[in-house]
C-alpha positions, 0 to 999 in steps of 0.5 A: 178144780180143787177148793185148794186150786181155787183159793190158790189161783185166787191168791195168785190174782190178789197178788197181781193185783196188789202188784198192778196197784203198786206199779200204778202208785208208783208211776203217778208219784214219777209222773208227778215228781217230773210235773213238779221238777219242770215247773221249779225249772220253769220257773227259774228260768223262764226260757227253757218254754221256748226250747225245744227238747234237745236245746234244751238237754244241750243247754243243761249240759253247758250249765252244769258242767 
């Protein structure tokens, strides 16, 4: 292997990376948009922790429409 093909296979590795970290940074930031969105919903209306999932998709249908 060339000094180039290594600086080159180095390169490729950097990149990928730096792409693992961003996909990484941006889920946590989703992860924690959705933590803090079901807390504000939580908190407007305390009924929903009682609700499971489809009840709960059902009655946010029925309230904003």
């Amino acid at each position: 292997m060339t000094d180039n093909e290594k600086k080159l296979l180095q390169a490729q590795h950097r990149l990928e990376e730096a792409q693992m970290r961003n996909r990484d940074k941006e889920r946590k930031a989703r992860t924690r948009r959705l933590i803090q969105e079901g807390a504000i919903l939580e908190k407007v209306c305390p009924s929903v922790t009682t609700m499971d999932l489809e009840k709960l998709e059902d009655y946010l249908h029925c309230a904003l429409r």
